[in-house]
N, C-alpha and C positions, 0 to 999 in steps of 0.2 A: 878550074880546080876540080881535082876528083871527088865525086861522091862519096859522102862516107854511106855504105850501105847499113853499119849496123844503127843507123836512124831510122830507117825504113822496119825493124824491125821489133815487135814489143815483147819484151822477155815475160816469161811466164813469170805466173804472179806465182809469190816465195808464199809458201806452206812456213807459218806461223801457229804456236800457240794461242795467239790471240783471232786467229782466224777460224780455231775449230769452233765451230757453236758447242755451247754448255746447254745440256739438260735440262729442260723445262723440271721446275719442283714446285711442292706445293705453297713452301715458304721460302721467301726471299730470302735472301741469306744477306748478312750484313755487309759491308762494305769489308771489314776485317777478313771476312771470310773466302771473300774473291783472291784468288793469286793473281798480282800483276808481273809478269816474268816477259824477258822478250827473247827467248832460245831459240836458236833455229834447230830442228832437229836433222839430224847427219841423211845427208842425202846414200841413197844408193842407185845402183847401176839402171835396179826393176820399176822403179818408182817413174809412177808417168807425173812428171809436174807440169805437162803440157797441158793437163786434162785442167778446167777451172772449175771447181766445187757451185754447185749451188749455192746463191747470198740466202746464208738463215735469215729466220723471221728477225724482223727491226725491234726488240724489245727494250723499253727506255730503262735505266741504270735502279734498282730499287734505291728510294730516299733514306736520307740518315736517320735514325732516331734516336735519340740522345735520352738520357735516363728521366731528366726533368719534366718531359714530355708527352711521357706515359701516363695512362687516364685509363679509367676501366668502363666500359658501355657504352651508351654513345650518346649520353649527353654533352654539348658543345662547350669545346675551352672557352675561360673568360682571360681577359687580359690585367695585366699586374694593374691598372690606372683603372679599369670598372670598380676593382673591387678597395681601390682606396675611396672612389667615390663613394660605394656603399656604405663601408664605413663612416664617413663621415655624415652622412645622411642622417645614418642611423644613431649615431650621437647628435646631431641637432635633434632630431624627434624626442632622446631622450632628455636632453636639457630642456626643450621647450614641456614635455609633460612635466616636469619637476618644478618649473618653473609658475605653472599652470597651479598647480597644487598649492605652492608657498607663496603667491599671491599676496596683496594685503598693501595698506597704506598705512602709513603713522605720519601725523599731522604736527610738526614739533613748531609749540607757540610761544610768541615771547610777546607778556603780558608789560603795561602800563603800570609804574610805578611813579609814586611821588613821598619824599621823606622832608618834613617840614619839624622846622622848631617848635614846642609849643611855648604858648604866650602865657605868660601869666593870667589867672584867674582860675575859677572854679566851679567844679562840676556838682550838679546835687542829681542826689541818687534815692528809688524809695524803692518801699518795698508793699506788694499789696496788688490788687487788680486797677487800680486807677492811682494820678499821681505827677507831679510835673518833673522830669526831667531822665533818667535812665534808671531801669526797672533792674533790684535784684534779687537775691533769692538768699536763703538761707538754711545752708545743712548743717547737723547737730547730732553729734553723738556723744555716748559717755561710754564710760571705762571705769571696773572697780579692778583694783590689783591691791595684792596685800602681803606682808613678808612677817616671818617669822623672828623675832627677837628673844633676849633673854628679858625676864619678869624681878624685878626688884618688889618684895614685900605684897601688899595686898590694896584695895581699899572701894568704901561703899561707893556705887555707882547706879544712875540712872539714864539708859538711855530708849530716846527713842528710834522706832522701825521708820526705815524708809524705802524708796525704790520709784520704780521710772514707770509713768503712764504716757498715754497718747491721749491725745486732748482733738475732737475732733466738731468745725463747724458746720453742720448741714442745715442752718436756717436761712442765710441768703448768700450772695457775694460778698458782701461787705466782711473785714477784718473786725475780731471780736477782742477787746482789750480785757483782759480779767486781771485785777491789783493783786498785789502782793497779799498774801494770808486768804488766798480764794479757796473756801472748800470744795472737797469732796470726799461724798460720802457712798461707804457700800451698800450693797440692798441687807447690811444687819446693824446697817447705822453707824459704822466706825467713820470717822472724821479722820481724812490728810489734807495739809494745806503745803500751798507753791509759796516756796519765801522769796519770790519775786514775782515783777509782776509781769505777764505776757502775753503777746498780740498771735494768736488764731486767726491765719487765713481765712477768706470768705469762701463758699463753694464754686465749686468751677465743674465748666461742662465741657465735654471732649467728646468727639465724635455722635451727640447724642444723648452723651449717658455724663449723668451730673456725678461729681464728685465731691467730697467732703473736704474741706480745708484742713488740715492738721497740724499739730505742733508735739513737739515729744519735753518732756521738761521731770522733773523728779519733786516726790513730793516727800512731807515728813509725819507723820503722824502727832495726833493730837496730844498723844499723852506718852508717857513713857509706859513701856512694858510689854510681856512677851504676846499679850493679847494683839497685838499689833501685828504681828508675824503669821502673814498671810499668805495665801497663794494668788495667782489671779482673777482678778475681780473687774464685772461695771465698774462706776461711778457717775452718779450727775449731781449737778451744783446745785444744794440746798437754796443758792441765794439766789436762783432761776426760777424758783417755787413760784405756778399762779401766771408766768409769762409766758409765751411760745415759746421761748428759747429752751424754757427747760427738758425739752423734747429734744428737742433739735442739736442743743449744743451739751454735749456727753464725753467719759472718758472710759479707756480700758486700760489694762494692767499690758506693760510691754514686759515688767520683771517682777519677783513676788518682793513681796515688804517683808523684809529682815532687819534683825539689828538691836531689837527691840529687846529691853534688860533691866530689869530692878535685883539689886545684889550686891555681894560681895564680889570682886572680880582683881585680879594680879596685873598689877600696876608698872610701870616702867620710868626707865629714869628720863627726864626732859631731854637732856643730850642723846642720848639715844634714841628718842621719840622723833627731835627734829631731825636727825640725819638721814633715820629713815622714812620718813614723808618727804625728805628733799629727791633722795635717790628716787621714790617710788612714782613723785613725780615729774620726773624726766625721764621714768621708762612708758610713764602717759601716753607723756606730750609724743613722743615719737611713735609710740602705737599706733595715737588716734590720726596722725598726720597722714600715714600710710592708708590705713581705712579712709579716712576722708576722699584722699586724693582717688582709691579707687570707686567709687562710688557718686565723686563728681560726671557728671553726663557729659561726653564728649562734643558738644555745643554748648558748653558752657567753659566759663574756664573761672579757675580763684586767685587771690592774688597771697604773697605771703604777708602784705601789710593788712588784710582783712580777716587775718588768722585771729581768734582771740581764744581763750582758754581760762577756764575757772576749775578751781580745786575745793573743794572739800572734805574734811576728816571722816571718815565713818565710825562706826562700833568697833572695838576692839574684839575679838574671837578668840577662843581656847587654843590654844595649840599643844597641848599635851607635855607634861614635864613642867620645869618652870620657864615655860617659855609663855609668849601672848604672839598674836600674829594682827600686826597692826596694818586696818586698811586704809584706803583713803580714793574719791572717785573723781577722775576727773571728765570736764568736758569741752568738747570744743566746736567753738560756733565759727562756720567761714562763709565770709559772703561771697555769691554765686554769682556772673553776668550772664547773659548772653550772649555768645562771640558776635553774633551778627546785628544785635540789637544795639551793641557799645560800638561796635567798627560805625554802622551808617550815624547813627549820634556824632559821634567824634568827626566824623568825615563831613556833616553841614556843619561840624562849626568851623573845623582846621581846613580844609578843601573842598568850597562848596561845588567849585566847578567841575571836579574830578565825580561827586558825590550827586549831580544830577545827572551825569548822561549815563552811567551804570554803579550796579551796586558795588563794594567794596570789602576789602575787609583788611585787617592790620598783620602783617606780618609778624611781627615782633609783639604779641600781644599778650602771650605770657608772661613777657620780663618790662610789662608796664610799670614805669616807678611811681605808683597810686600813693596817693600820701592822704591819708583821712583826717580832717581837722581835727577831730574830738580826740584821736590818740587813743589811749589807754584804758581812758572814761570811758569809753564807747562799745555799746551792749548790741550787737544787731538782734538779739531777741525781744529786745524792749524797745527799740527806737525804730519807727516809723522809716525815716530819713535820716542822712546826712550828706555831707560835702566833702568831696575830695578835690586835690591838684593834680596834675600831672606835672613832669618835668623833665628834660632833656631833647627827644625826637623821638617822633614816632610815623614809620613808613606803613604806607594803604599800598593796596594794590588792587589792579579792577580784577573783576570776578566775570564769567561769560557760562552760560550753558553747554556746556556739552555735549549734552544728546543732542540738541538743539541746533550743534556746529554742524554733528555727523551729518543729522539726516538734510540737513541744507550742501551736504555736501556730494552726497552718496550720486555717482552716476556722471559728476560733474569734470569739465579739462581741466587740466590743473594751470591752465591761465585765467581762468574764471575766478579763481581765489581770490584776487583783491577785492573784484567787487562783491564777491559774498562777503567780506569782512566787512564790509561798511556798514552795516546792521549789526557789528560787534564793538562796541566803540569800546571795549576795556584791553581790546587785543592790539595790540602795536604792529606787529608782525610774524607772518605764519608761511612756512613751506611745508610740501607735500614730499614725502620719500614713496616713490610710488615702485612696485615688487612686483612684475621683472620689470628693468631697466629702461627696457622699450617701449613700457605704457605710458599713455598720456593723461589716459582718464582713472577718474576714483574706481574704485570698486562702489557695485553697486547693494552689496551689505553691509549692512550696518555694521556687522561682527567683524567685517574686514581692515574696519579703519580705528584706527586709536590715536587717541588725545595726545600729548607730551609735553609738558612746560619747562619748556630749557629756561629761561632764562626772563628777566624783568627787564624794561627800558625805562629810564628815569625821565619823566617829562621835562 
């Protein structure tokens, strides 16, 4: 076969635009800005394409940079996944200091309960520093209110001054009895006497410091007339004369003595006399109810069957025109318990078992249905004692310390709680809400934990 010669020879290399070397500059120019073209430019006759060009320098392609990309200085890009890390970092940091902050346990206990029937029989109750059976007390106050009526005609009249003293015993503990018609006199000799008769606490000592026994009661004057109408005054019992006592057992004036009248005075008709002492005393009876009630001590508590109330008429007063303004005062004695000294009583006799391994107290202890034998007869400013029933059910609940749980608790896991309850026998059961979520132990201040009684368990 013949050769083909034109193998043997290598054709000049074709002059491209893409063969001229470009311009060294000082900035890269983008990718945009490069012309990609593949023209061949027109040959002519003078053109040596024999001759082969110098290979320009090897210069790599400048990179792309995309607008996202761009950053100013030369601190290092971070990537999209660092900085969700960081974020989230920086939210734990801040829930854990928030967390850190709002801290705190709440202790919510549910207390031992028992609701029993009671049995028939009866309770005796006294009143005084010594006594067999549950100890009460006695508040007393009076009320004068008076209303205006119209005057029928005229007629002679004698009355005598009254008003309200404090009766006070500083000679021993013992209660001091003084009968009905007991004087007393001022330092210019005036005589009032008590038209009942009544029992004066013994002295008592608190903190140290001895205190006077007292009773409050209203007295009347000896005689009729304006002499009587006094301001506040001593008094001590003429019939103490010659004994210690008379020292010791004294009165003062809580209101002045009025009332007191020899004269002609405008008179009223009966029907209209009784409707208004009826009226006046039911706007008493619900005045003094209200004062009572504020003035009972929140550890104590009254019952509404120990409410009792006495009324008596006063002096009639001028009221200008033909009118008279007819008073009349009342007062009201209620007896006081204990809450805690009636619950532990009640609870050795109704639940001795509940009532020896912790102290207790009654739930429902205001709406006890107390039923007092004597009734209606029945004076607690003059009676020593008496007896009452109870009737229906009545629920105890145990009672536990407090401070006493915290600081046994303070520092401690919160699997440790049962057996710190065991040294709580009135608590049935107790869980820990422990703030934040993740803790296992108490806090270890006291400020930090709180008490909460959801709820009773009936034994």
């Amino acid at each position: 076969m013949a050769k083909n010669i034109l193998q043997d020879i290598v054709p000049p290399e074709r002059r491209s635009i893409r063969n001229v070397p470009l311009p060294s500059r000082r900035t890269p120019r983008s990718p945009q800005q490069v012309i990609n073209a593949d023209v061949e430019f027109p040959r002519s006759e003078n053109s040596n394409f024999n001759q082969v060009p110098p290979n320009p320098p090897s210069t790599p392609p400048p990179p792309k940079i995309y607008p996202y990309e761009q950053y100013s200085g030369n601190s290092p890009r971070y990537s999209k996944k660092a900085i969700w890390i960081a974020c989230v970092l920086a939210i734990f940091v801040v829930l854990f200091s928030l967390a850190s902050i709002f801290s705190g346990a709440t202790i919510e206990v549910a207390l031992k309960q028992n609701t029993v029937s009671i049995p028939e029989g009866e309770f005796t109750a006294f009143q005084g520093s010594s006594g067999s059976g549950i100890p009460f007390e006695v508040i007393k106050m009076s009320k004068d209110i008076g209303r205006v009526i119209p005057a029928e005609g005229e007629e002679q009249v004698e009355q005598k001054a009254s008003g309200q003293i404090v009766i006070y015993n500083d000679f021993d503990g013992n209660d001091q009895r003084l009968i009905k018609n007991t004087r007393f006199m001022t330092p210019e000799g005036l005589i009032y006497r008590v038209n009942e008769s009544v029992v004066v606490p013994g002295r008592k000592t608190s903190g140290g410091t001895s205190i006077p026994g007292s009773v409050e009661v209203t007295v009347y004057a000896d005689e009729p007339g304006e002499k009587y109408n006094i301001d506040l005054k001593d008094f001590t019992i003429p019939g103490f004369k010659g004994d210690p006592r008379h020292e010791k057992i004294y009165a003062r004036s809580k209101t002045e003595m009025k009332g007191g009248f020899v004269g002609i005075m405008k008179k009223v008709s009966e029907s209209q006399l009784s409707t208004a002492r009826t009226e006046i005393s039911e706007e008493i009876r619900m005045a003094l109810k209200q004062e009572v009630r504020a003035q009972i001590p929140s550890d104590f508590v009254s019952f509404e069957q120990g409410i009792f109330f006495d009324f008596e008429p006063l002096p009639q007063s001028e009221a200008g025109g033909n009118s008279v303004q007819v008073n009349e005062r009342g007062t009201i004695k209620a007896i006081m318990f204990n809450k805690n000294i009636l619950s532990e009583y009640l609870a050795e006799s109704l639940v001795p078992e509940m009532a020896s391994s912790s102290k207790v107290s009654i739930i429902n202890i205001e709406t006890l249905p107390i039923n007092i034998s004597e009734g209606g007869s029945f004076d607690p400013s003059t009676s020593g004692t008496f007896s009452f029933s109870l009737t229906g059910e009545v629920t105890f609940v145990g009672e536990f310390d407090e401070s006493a749980l915290i600081t046994d608790l303070l520092g401690r896991h919160k699997k440790e709680i049962p057996s710190i309850l065991e040294v709580y026998p009135a608590i049935q059961t107790a869980d820990a809400i422990i703030k934040p979520v993740w803790k296992r132990t108490l806090p270890k201040n006291s400020e930090d934990i709180s008490i909460k009684i959801i709820s009773t368990k009936t034994q």
